[in-house]
C-alpha positions in Angstrom: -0.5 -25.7 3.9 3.0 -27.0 3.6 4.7 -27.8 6.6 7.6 -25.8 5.3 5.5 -22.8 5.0 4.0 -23.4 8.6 7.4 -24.0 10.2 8.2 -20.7 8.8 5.5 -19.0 9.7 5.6 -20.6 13.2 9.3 -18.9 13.4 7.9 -15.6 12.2 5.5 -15.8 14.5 7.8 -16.2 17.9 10.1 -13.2 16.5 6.9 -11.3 16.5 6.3 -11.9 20.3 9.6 -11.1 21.2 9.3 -7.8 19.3 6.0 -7.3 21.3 8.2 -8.0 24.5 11.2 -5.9 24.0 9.1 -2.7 23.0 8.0 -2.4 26.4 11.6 -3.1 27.5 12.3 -0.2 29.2 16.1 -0.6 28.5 14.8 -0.6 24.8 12.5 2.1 25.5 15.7 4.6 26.2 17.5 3.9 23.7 16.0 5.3 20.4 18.2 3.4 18.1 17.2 0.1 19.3 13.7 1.5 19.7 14.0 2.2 15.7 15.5 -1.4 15.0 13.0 -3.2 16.9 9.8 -1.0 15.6 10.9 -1.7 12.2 10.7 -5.5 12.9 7.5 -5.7 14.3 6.1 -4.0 11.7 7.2 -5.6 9.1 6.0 -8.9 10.5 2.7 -7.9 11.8 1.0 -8.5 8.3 2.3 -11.7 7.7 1.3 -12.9 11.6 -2.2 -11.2 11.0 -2.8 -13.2 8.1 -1.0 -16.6 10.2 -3.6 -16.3 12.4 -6.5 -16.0 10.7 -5.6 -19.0 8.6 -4.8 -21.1 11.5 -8.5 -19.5 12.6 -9.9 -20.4 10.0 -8.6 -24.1 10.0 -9.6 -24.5 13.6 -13.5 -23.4 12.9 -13.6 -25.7 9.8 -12.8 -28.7 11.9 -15.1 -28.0 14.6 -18.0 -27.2 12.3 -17.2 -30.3 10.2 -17.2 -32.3 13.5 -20.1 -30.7 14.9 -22.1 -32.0 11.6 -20.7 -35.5 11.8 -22.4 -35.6 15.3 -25.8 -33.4 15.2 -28.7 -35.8 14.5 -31.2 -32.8 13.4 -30.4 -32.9 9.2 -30.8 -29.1 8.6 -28.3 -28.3 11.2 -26.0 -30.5 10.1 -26.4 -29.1 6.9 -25.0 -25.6 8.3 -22.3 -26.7 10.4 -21.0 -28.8 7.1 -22.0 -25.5 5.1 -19.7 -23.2 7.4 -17.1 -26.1 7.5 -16.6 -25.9 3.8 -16.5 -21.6 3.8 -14.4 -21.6 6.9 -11.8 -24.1 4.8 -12.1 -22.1 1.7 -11.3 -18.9 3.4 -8.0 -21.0 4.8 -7.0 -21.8 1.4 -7.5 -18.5 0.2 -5.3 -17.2 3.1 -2.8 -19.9 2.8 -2.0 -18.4 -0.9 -2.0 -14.9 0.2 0.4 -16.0 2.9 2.4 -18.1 -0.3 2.8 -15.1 -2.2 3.7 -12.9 0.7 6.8 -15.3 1.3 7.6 -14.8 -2.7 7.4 -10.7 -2.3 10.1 -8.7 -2.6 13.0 -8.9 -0.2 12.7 -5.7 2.8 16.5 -5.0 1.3 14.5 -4.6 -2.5 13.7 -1.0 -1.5 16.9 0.4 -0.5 18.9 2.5 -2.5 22.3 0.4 -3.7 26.1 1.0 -3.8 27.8 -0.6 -6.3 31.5 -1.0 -7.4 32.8 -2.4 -10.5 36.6 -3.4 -10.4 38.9 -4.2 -13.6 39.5 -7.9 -13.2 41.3 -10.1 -15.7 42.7 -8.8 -18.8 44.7 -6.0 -18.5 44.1 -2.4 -20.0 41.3 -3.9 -21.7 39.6 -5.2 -18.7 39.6 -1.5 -17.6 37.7 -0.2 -20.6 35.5 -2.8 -20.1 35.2 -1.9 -16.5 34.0 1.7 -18.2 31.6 0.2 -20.5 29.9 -1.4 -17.8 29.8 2.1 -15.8 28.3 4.0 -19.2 25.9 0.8 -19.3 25.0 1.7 -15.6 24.2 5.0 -16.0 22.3 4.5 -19.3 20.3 2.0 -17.5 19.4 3.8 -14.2 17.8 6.4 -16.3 15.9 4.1 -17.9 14.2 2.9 -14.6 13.9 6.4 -13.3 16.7 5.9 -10.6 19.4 8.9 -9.5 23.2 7.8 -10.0 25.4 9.1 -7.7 28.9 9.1 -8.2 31.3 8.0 -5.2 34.8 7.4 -6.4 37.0 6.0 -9.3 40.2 5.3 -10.2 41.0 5.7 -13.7 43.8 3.7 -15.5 46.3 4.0 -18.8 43.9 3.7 -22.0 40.8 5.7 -20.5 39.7 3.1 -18.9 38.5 2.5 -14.9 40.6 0.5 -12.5 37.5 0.7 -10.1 34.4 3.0 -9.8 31.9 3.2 -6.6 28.6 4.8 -7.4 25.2 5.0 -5.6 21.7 4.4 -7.2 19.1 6.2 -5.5 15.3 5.8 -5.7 12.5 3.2 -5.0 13.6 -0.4 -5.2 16.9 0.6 -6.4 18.5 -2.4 -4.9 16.3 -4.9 -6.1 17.3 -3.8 -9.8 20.5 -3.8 -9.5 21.8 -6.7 -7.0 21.5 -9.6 -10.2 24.1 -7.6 -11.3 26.5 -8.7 -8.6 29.0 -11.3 -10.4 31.6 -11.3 -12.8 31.1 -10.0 -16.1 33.0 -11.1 -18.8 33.4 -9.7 -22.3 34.6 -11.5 -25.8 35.7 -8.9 -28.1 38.7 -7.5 -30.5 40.4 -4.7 -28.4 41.4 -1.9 -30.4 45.1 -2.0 -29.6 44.9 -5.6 -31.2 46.5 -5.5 -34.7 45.9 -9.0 -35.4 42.0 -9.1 -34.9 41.8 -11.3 -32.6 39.6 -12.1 -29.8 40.5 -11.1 -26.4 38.2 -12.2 -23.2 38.2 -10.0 -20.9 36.1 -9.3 -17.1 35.0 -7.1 -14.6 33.8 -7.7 -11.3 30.5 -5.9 -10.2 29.4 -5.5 -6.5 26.0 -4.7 -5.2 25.1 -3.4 -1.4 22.0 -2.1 -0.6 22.8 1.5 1.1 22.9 1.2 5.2 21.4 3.9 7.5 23.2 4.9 10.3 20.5 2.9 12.4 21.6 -0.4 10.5 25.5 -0.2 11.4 26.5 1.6 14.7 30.3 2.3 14.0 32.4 3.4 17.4 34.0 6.5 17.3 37.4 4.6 18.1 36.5 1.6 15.3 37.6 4.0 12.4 41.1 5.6 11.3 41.0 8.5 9.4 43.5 9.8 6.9 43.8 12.3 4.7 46.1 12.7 1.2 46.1 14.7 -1.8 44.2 13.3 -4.4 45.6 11.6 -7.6 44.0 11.9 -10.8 43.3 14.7 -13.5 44.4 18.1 -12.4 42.2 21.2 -11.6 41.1 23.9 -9.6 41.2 21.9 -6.5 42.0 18.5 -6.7 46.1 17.5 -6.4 46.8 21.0 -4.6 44.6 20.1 -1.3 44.6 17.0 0.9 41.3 16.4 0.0 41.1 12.3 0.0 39.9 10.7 2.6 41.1 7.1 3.6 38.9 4.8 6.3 40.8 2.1 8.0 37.6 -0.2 9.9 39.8 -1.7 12.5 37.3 -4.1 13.7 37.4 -5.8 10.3 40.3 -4.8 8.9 37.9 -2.8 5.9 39.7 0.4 3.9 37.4 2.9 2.2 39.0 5.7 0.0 37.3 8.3 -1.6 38.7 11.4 -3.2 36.2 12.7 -6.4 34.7 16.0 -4.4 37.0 19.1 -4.0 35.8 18.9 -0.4 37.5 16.6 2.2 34.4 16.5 4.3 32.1 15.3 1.0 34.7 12.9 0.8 34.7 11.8 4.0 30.7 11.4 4.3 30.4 9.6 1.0 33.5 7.2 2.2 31.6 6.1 5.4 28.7 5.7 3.4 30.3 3.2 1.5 32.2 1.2 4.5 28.3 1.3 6.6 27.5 -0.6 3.1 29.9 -3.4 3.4 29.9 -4.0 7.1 25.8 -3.9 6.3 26.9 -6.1 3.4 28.9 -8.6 6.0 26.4 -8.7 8.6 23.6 -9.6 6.1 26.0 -12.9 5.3 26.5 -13.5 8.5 22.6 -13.6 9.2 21.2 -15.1 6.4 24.0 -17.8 4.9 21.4 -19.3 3.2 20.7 -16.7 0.7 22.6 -15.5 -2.6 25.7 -15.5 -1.5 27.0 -11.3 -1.3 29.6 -9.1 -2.0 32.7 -11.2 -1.1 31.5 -14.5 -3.7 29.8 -11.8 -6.3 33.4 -10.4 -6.3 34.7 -13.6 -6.8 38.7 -14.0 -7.7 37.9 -12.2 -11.3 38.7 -15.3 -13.1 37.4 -15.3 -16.6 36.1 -19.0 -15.7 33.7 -17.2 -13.0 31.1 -14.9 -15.2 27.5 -14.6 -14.3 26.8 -13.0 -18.2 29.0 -13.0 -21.1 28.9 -10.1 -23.6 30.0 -11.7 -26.9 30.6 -8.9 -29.7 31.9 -10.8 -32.9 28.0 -13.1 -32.2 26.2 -9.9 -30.6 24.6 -11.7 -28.0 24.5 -11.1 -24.9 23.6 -14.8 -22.0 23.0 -14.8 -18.9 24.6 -17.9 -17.5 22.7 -18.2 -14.4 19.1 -18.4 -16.1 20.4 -19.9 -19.7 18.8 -16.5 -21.4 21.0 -15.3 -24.3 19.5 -11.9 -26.2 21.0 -11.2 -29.6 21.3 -7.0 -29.4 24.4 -6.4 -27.6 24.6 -2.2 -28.5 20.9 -1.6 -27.1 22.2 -4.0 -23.6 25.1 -1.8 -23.3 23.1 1.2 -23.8 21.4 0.4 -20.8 18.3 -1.9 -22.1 18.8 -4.4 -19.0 15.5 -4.8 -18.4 15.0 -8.1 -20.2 17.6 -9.8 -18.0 16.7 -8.1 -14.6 12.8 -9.0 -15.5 13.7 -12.6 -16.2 15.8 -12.7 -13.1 13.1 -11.7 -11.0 10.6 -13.8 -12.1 13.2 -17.4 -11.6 13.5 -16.4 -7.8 10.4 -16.0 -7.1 9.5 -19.5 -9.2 12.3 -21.1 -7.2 11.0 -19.8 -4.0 7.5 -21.0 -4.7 8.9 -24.2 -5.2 11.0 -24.4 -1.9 7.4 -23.6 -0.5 
């Protein structure tokens, strides 16, 4: 086995005892959120230490036997210790590529349901239709994959278009469909206010947080600001005529949350901490884990049209990926939500590039 593989598995291994230690802490013991936290750790890695240690097992009763026959003097025994030398170190290779493909799995995060927000970048009024486009693509291609979207908030703009929209995507592994989407998005096409036909580029920035419980983020009751203002937007029943938006101010991190699409201030307000547990989730993961994709601040990005993950040319009708070099001539069945082809590929690079960190 690699020695990159065993240092990791070495590490995995020591965060595994100390999760055996602190759940018979008994300061961990009364407190149930910790208790949770630390549970959830342990077993998580249990399978992966199980499997450690059988290899290492394994390798350990291959050498003896294989040492044992180099030194017996009676042939036939010697036969059997070489004979369980070679089975023991077959099983070990066995495990070792169980244990390879176990480090390539999906990420714990994969199975969480996501919050995303797309933002109007560069491009004026036509950077917020596009902004829209990409919502309607969204929605299209969460049905597709038998996921719930949920909407959050939005802010339209002059045109029809969105300034910003926050949805949720609920369902199994909703978060591991939807975080290659986090980047900019840039689009190459003939606005319809352009009398001249020509060819305006355009982007949209697209952030993607898996969705924290309230046992992933503990917020203090005195961390968060709460305001409330009447809604701006299209009239109705409701909505303008009550101070029914909420606005979170995170004073820890300086964070603001709005929300103001339900008639009811308190939907509001739960689906506004909701979205601020996903970004201080969102932080913490960068803080932890530097060495991964980078997250929502660098998906965001400044917006620049030089900074595009995909490019969505309509005058060619092809739609590349810049990350992975795939280009897919059908640009009307990708906005109607076809993704697939793009989140498929994606999936299968990272785990060939994490086989080959191995």
């Amino acid at each position: 086995m690699d020695q990159k593989l065993l240092d990791g598995l070495a590490e995995i291994e020591a965060s595994f005892k100390e999760a055996e230690v602190l759940l018979m802490d008994p300061a961990v013991l009364g407190d149930q959120t910790r208790y949770r936290q630390v549970s959830r750790e342990y077993a998580r890695l249990r399978s992966l230490v199980r499997a450690y240690r059988l290899w290492t097992a394994a390798v350990t009763e291959s050498r003896e036997a294989t040492e044992l026959a180099e030194k017996e003097e009676d042939p036939e025994l010697a036969a059997e210790w070489q004979e369980l030398a070679v089975t023991r170190q077959s099983d070990a290779e066995q495990i070792a590529e169980e244990l390879r493909a176990a480090f390539t799995q999906e990420d714990p995060e994969d199975a969480k349901d996501a919050i995303v927000e797309i933002r109007a970048a560069a491009g004026g009024a036509e950077a917020s239709l596009w902004a829209a486009d990409l919502h309607r693509m969204y929605q299209r291609f969460t049905e597709t994959e038998g996921l719930v979207l949920e909407p959050i908030d939005s802010a339209g703009a002059e045109g029809g278009g969105l300034s910003s929209v926050i949805f949720g995507v609920k369902g199994p592994g909703a978060f591991g469909r939807f975080k290659f989407e986090a980047g900019v998005h840039r689009v190459q096409r003939v606005p319809k206010t352009e009398a001249q036909g020509r060819v305006h580029t355009s982007t949209a920035t697209v952030a993607v947080m898996p969705e924290a419980e309230e046992v992933d983020v503990q917020i203090g009751d005195g961390d968060v600001k709460v305001d409330t203002f009447r809604a701006s937007g299209p009239g109705g029943q409701s909505v303008n005529k009550t101070d029914s938006a909420v606005r979170l101010t995170h004073f820890p991190t300086g964070l603001v949350v709005t929300c103001q699409d339900e008639k009811s201030q308190l939907q509001n307000k739960e689906k506004a901490f909701r979205v601020l547990r996903a970004r201080l989730y969102e932080e913490m993961r960068l803080s932890l884990e530097a060495d991964r994709a980078a997250g929502r601040r660098s998906q965001i990005g400044t917006g620049d049209r030089s900074e595009k993950i995909r490019t969505y040319n309509f005058k060619e009708n092809r739609v590349t990926d810049h990350r992975i070099g795939l280009t897919v001539r059908r640009l009307a069945q990708i906005l109607d939500g076809d993704l697939s082809v793009f989140v498929d590929a994606l999936v299968a690079d990272q785990a060939t590039r994490q086989i080959s960190e191995i």
